[in-house]
N, C-alpha and C positions, 0 to 999 in steps of 0.2 A: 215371609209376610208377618206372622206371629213377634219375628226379634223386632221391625220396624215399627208394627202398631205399638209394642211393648214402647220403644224407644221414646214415639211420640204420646204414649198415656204420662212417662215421665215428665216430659220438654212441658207438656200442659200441668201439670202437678208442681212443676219447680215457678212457672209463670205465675200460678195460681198464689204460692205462697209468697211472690215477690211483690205481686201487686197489694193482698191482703194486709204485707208492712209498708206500704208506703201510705198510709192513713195520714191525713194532715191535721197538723193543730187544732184547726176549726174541728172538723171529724172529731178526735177525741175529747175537746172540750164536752161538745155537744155530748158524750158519749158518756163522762164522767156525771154531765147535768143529768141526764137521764136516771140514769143509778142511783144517784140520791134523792131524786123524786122518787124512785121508786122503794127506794129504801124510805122514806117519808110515807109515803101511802102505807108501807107494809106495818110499820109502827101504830099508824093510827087503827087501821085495821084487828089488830088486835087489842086494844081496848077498846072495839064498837061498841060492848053494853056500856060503860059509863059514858061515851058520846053520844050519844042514841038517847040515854036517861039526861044529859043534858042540856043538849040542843036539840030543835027541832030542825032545824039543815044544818047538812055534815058541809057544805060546801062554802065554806065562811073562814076565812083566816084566824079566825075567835076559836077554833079548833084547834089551831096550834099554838096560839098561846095557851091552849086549858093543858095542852099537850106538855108543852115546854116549864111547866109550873105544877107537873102531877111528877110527882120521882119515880117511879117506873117508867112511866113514859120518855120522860126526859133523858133518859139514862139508854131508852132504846135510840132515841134521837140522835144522842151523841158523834155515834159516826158517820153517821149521815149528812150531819151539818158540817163536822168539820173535812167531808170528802166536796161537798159542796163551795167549802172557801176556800181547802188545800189544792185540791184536787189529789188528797194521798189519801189512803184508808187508815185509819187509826191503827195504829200498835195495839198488841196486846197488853203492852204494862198499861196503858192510858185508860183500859176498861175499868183494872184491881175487881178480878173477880164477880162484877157485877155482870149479872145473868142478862138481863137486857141488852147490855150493851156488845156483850160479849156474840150475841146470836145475831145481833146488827153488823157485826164487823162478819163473821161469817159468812154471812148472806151478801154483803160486797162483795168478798174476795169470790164466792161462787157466781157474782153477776160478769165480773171480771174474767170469769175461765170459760163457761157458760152463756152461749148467747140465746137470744129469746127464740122458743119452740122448741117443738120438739124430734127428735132422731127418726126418721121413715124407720121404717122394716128392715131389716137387710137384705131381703128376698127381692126388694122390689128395686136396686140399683140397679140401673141400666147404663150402656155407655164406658163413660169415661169413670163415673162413679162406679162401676162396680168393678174397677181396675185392681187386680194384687198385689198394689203396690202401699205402702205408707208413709202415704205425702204428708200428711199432717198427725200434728200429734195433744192439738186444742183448735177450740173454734179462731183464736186468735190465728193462724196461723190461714186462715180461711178468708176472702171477699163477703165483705156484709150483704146482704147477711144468711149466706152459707155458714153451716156450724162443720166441725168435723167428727164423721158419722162410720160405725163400724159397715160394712158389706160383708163378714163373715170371712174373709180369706185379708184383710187388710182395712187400712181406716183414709177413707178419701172426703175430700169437701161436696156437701150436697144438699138441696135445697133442703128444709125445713119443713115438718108437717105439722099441721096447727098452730100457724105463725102469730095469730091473733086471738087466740082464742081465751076468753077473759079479759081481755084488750080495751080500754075504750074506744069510742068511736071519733074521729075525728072533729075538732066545732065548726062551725060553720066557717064559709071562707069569708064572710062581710063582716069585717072590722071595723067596729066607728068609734070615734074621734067627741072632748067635749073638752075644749079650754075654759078655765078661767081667768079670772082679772090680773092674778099673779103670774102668768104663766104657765099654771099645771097643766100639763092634760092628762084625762081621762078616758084609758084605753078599753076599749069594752069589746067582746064575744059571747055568740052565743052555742052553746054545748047540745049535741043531739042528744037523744034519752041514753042512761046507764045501762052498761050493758050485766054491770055487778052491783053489786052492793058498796064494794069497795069506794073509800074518796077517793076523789079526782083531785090529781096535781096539776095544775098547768104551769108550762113553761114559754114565757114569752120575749120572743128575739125581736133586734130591731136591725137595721145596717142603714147606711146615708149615702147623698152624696152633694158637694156644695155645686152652686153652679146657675144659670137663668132656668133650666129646664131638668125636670127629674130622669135620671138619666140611671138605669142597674148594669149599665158594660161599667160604668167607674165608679160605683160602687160601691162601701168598705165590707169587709169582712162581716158576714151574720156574728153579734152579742148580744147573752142572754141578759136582759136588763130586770127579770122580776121570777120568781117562781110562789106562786099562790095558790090558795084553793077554790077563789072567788074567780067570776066571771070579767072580773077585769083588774085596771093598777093604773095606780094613779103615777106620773113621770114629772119631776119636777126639773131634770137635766135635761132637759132637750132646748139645743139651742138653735139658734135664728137662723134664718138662711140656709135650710139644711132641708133637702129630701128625704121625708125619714117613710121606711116599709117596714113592717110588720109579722110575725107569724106566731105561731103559738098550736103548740105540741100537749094533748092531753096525755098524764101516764096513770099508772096503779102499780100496784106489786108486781103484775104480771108482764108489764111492757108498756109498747105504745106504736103506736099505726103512722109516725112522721108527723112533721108539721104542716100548718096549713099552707096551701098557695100565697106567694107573697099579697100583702096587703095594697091597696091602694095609695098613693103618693099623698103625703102628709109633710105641710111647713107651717111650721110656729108663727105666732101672728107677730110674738115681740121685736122689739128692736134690735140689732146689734146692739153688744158694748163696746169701746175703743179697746184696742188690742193691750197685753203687757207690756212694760218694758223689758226689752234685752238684758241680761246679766251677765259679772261677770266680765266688765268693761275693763280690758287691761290692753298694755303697750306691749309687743310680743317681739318686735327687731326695733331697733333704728341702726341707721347707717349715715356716715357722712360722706357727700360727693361734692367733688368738685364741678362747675358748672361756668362757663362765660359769656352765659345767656340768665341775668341776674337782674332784670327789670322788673319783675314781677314780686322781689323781697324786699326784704330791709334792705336799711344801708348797710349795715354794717354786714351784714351779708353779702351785700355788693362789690365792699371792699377786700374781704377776705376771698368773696369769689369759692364758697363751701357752704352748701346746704344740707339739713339732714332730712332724710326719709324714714318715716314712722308706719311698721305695721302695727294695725288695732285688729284686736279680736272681741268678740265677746259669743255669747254663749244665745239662742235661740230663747224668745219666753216660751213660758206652757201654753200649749194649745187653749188656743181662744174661738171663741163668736165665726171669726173672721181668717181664713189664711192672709199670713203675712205675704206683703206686696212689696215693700222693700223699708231699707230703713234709711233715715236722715239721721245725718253727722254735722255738727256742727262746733266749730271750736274760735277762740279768740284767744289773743294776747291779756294775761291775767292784768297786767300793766293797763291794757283796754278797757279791762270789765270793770276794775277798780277806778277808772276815771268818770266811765258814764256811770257807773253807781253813785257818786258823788256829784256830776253835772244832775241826775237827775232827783237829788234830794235836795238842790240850790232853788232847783226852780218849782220844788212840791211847797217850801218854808213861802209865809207872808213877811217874814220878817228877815232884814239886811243885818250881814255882817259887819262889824265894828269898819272892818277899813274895807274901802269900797272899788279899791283899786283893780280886782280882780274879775269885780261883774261883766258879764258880758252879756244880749240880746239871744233867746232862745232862737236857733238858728234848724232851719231842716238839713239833714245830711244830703249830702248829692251821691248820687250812685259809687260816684270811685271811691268818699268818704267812707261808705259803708261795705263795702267790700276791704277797705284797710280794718277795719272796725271787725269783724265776723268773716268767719265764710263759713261756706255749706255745702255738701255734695249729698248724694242718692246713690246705692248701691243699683247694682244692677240684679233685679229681684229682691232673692231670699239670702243672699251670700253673707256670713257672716263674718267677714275679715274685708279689710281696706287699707291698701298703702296711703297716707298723707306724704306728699313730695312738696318739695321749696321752701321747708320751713327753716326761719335761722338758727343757730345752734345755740345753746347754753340762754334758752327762752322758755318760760312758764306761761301753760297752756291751761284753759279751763274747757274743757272737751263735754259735749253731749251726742246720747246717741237717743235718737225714738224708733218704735218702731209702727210703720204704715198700713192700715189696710183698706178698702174699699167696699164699701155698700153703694153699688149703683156707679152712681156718678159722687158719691160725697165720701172726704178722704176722712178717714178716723187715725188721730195718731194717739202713741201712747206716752203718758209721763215721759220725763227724761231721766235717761240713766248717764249718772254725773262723772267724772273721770279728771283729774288733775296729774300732769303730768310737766315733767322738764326734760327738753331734748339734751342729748348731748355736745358737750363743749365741744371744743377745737382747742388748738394750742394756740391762736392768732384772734380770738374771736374778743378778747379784752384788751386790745393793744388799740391805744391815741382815742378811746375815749372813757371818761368822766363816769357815766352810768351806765350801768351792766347790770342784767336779771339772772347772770350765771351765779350761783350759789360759791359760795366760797370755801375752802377746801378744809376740811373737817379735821382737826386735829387727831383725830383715831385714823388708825391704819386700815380700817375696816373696809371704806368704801369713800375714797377722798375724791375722784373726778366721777365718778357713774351716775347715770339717772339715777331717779325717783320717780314711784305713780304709786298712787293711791285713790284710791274711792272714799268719798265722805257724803253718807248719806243725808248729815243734817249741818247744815255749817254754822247755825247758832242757835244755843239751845235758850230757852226763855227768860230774858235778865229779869224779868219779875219773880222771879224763883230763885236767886240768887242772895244768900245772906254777904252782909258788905263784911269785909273782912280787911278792909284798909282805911285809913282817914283820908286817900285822895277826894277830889271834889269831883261829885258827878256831872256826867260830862252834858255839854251843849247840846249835841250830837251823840248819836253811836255807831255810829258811819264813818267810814276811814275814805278817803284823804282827810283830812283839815287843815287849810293852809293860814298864818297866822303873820302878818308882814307880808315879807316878800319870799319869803322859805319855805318850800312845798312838799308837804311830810306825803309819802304815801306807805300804806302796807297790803301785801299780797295776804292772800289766801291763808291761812296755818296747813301745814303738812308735814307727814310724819317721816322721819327721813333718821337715817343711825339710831335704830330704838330712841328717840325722844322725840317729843313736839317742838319744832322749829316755825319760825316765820321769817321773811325775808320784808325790811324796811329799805324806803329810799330817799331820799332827799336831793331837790334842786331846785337852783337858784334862775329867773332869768336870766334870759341869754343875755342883757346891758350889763348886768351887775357881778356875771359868773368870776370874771377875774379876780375880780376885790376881796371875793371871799372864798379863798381856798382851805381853808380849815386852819387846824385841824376843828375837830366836834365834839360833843360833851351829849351821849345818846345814855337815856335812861330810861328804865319800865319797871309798873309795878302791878301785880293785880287788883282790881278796884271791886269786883266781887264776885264771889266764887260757891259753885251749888253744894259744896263743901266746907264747911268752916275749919277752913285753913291759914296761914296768917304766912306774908312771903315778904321778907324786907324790900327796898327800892334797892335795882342794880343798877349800877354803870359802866361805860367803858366809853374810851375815848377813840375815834374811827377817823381817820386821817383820811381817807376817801369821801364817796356821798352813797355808798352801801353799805349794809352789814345784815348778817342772819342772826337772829335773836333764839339759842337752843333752852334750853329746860323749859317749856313752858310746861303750866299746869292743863288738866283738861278741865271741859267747864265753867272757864273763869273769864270776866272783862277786864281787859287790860289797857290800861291807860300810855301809852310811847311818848316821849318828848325827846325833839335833840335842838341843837343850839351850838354855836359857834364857840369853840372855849373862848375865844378873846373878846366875845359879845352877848350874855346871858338871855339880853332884851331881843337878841334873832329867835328869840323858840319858838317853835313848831309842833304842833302836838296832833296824834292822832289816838283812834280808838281800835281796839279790833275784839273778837268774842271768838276765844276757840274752841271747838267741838266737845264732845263728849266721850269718850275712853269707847262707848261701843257703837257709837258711828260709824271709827276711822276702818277703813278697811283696806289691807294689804295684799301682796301677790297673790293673785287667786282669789282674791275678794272676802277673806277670810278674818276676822275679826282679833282684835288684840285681845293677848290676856291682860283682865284687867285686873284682877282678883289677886289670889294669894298664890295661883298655878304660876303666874308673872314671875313672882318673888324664889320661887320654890325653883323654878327653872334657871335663874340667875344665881343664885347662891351653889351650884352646883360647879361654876367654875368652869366647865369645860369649853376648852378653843376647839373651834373645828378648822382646821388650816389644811390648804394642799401640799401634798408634798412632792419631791422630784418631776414636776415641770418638766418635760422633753421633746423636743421638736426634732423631725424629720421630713426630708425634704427630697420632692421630686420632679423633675420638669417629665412636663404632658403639653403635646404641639407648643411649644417653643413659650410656654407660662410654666408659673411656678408652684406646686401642690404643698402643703404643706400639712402634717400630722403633727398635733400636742397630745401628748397623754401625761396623765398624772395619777395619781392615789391619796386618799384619805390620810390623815394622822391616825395612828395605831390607836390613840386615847379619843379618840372621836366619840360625840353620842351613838346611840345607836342605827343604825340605816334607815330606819323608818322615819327617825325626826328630819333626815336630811330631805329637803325637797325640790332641789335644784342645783344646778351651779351657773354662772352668769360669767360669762368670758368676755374678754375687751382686747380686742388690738388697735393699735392707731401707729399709721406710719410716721417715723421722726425724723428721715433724711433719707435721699436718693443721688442716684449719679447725678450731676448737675447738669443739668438740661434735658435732664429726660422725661420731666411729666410737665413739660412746659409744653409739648407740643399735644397733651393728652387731656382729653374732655370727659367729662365726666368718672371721673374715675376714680377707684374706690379707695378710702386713706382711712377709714373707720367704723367696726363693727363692732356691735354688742351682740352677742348669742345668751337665749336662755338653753341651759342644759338637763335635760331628763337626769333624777339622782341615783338612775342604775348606770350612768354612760361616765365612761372614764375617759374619753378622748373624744376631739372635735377635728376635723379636716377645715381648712378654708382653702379657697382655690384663689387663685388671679394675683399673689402676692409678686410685688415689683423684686427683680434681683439686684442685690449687690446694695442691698436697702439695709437701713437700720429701723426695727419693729419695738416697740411700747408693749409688751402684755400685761396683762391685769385677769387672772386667776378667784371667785369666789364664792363661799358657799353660803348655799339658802336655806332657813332653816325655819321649821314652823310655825306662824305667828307673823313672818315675814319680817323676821331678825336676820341677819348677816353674819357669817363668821369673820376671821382675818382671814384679807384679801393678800396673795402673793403676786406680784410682781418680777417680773425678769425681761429686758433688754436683750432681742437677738440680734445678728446679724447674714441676711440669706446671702446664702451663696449668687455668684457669677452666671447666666447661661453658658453651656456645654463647657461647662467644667463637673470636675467629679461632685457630686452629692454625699 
């Protein structure tokens, strides 16, 4: 019997200390709050004759500032405040010898080892405490609040004698409540008589919950929101819609008796605010499919019979007022936005343009107009990512996201978070027509067919701020289109694309007259005024098409476009446009350009980051084709930390003939973003006996580009060797 009860005094001894480390967060918060009240109390404590000589009540936060402003005191303070914001006890170097402070960190680390009361007798363990065993070997190692206590033959966990003794006494359990006009409230209790001399520290918690009904099963977590020596505190965070409770815990040097019973259910009179915006708005896949259900795109989507799909991600706002309900997306054809921006500056003017040929009667959209025009979807909830499907390829998009939340029955949205993006091309998507929104392929090897996305938080900055810095004539307008004759200038968005500011212009002619005039063109731009006094000659070039992207622009500047038919000067066409400002533009990851001298310092440095050895391997899995690429760095790379990605491209470029004729939707083009610790990518569903397009590239800080690698495979056969 003796070895079995032996066995089980242990089984309870090992339970004991297992349970005593599973303390939770909450737990030691509140545990470390404690300590520093009480370490607070013990400082003012002992300079009570100069507190006593100066105030007539100690219970007044005007104590601690006399405290925090006397150098003795302040000095005893020290770790106590910063165990309060750390939750760490000060170091020793961080005292340097001062005696105050040094006896405050002391008296931590003993609050820390040492729990409140004091060791019974040894004589008087009974039980399981007075077992010969040594279960423990500190209070921590003990269930609160058991301390661990000698018994004379070993040291076991056991209740405490004179747990409260010098203690204050609990304040009363009625908490009341006083708002004002701004919103404060004013948290008020009241304190039974002292049981010492000592000041009293009170600490008071709060926890919520949102909802029609005050409700503690869903509940958050008790936070300490105030620690004072006054009867109450005033709360200026407390926000709307929220069930908020209450409690508050008196301490001293010597301890404290628990908090009070929860308070009564308290909601703020104010109103919600409308929720944040979402950040962080970025293009995360697209992919091209094929489809022969194409009613619902473009034409030219229609014809080519390939659509791409766009994942969006973006990032959650900071908790607000309100949980979020869901968010709205909304995006159009940049070609759209730049039209009705211009239809509806025709009809704001009282006055007619010179040639009148082009007026037409304010007309209300009909539903299927407006759905060409915009569309919109709603996430389902909280979810922060959304596939966009059927969009046409090599098209510029000006994308919004809000986000949604609800007071009652009335929906609050928030600003829009802005996004411009271009899907990717196709090899077939510019064949047998005139005008095309696909970007034209960039002379640098860097990044010639790949999207672009960027975030521009302000798309024109104040032309009244602007010193003129050219002798062009200011314009009529500062609104892009402006059509002049019969020749219709328009220009897109500016967006930042291969480290420079780019714009995309376009021009066309009625459908009567398109024949007659097939170019070529005579396109020129200059800047008309810029928040910089900078001085930039008039460019030209001549564009045999009725596209072109215009690169170097400056930031900050209005710019004046014109083009014209070289064999017809009097066809010109002029439009306006105002590009951003250097700390606007925001790139991968939402992350702002250097604009400064870091820009220049990082540029002068010269270094390529390029892939090297590109290698693919290949394996059939149920009767498809698996495919692994890996690569590696150039040896003279920056260092790994600038790199921040890499962005992969396949597009299929020919198959056995007649075999994806009979096949729907199916996949012929993927961009992947790549983590910059992964050196290899797997794709799955690759056609066999096909010839593949890759495109290889790296991302780098700032959301600059390295040089892009390229290599042309060919996969193997089904049930042939790999």
């Amino acid at each position: 019997m003796s070895v079995r009860r032996a066995g089980l005094v242990l089984l309870c001894a090992m339970l004991a200390v297992t349970c005593a480390r599973r303390s939770s967060p909450e737990q030691e918060d509140v545990q470390e709050k404690t300590n520093s009240a009480r370490c607070t109390s013990r400082c003012l404590t002992l300079h009570m004759t100069q507190l006593t000589a100066a105030f007539r009540h100690l219970q007044s936060d005007q104590v601690l500032v006399w405290c925090e402003n006397h150098r003795r005191c302040a000095q005893c303070l020290q770790p106590c405040k910063e165990l309060w914001e750390t939750r760490k006890v000060a170091s020793p170097k961080s005292c340097e010898k001062q005696t105050e402070c040094v006896t405050s960190r002391e008296f931590l680390a003993s609050l820390r080892s040492s729990r409140q009361g004091d060791c019974p007798p040894p004589q008087r363990a009974t039980g399981f405490a007075a077992a010969c065993v040594e279960s423990c070997s500190s209070d921590q190692h003990c269930p609160s609040p058991r301390k661990c206590c000698s018994n004379s033959c070993g040291h076991t966990c056991q209740a405490p004698a004179n747990l409260y003794k010098g203690v204050p006494l609990k304040p009363r359990r009625d908490i009341s409540f006083l708002e004002d006009s701004e919103g404060r409230v004013k948290v008020m209790w009241v304190s039974k008589f002292n049981v010492s001399v000592e000041p009293v520290v009170y600490i008071l918690q709060s926890r919520w919950n949102i909802g029609i009904h005050p409700s503690e099963d869903h509940a958050s977590p008790w936070a300490t929101v105030a620690m004072t020596l006054s009867e109450d505190a005033i709360l200026s965070d407390l926000r709307p819609q929220r069930w908020y409770q209450f409690r508050v815990a008196a301490i001293n040097s010597h301890g404290s008796r628990g908090f009070t019973t929860p308070s009564k259910h308290y909601i703020s009179s104010k109103d919600p605010s409308p929720p944040e915006p979402p950040t962080n708005v970025r293009v995360s896949n697209q992919t091209l499919n094929r489809t022969q259900s194409a009613s619902q795109f473009t034409e030219r989507s229609m014809e080519s019979g390939v659509t791409v799909a766009v994942l969006l991600r973006w990032e959650p706002p900071k908790e607000g007022d309100l949980p979020v309900h869901n968010y709205r997306i909304t995006w159009m054809s940049r070609h759209t936005h730049a039209a009705q921006k211009h239809k509806h500056t025709l009809q704001a003017h009282t006055h007619t343009v010179a040639s009148n040929t082009h007026a037409r009667p304010a007309q209300s959209r009909t539903p299927t107009q407006g759905r060409k025009e915009s569309n919109s979807r709603v996430t389902q909830g909280a979810q922060c990512e959304v596939w966009l499907h059927g969009l046409p390829p090599a098209t510029s998009y000006l994308l919004s996201v809000q986000t949604v939340a609800y007071w009652g029955q009335k929906r609050l949205k928030s600003p829009r978070a802005q996004l411009v993006f271009t899907t990717i091309p196709h090899a077939d998507s510019t064949k047998g027509d005139d005008f095309s929104n696909e970007l034209p392929s960039s002379s640098s090897s860097s990044s010639s067919s790949l999207p672009s996305s960027l975030s521009i938080s302000s798309f024109s900055p104040s032309s009244s701020d602007l010193p003129v810095s050219s002798s062009l004539p200011h314009p009529e307008t500062p609104l892009s289109p402006v059509a002049l004759g019969n020749l219709r200038l328009e220009v897109a968005a500016p967006h930042y694309h291969n480290n420079q500011l780019q714009v995309k212009v376009f021009w066309k002619w009625p459908q009567h007259v398109r024949q007659r005039h097939a170019g070529p063109y005579i396109l020129r731009w200059r800047p008309h005024t810029c928040s910089t006094n900078v001085t930039s000659m008039e460019r030209t070039t001549t564009v045999q098409g009725t596209h072109h992207t215009i690169t170097g622009l400056l930031f900050a500047c209005k710019y004046g476009v014109a083009v014209a038919l070289k064999a017809d000067p009097r066809s010109e066409a002029v439009a306006w446009l105002t590009t951003p400002t250097c700390s606007s533009v925001r790139v991968r990851g939402g992350k702002s350009l250097l604009c400064n001298t870091e820009k220049r310092l990082l540029s002068g440095r010269k270094v390529v980051l390029r892939p090297e050895r590109l290698t693919a391997d290949f394996q059939q899995v149920n009767g498809t084709l698996l495919a692994t690429f890996r690569w590696r760095l150039s040896q003279h790379a920056l260092h790994p930390t600038a790199v921040e990605g890499f962005q992969f491209t396949w597009m299929l470029q020919s198959e056995v003939a007649g075999k994806a004729d009979g096949l729907e939707d199916t996949l012929i083009s993927q961009t992947q973003t790549i983590a910059p610790s992964q050196r290899s990518v797997t794709v799955y569903g690759l056609q066999a006996d096909s010839v593949y397009q890759l495109q290889l590239q790296v991302l780098t800080a700032g959301g600059s580009s390295g040089t892009a690698v390229s290599k042309t495979i060919y996969t193997p056969a089904i049930n042939t060797t790999l």
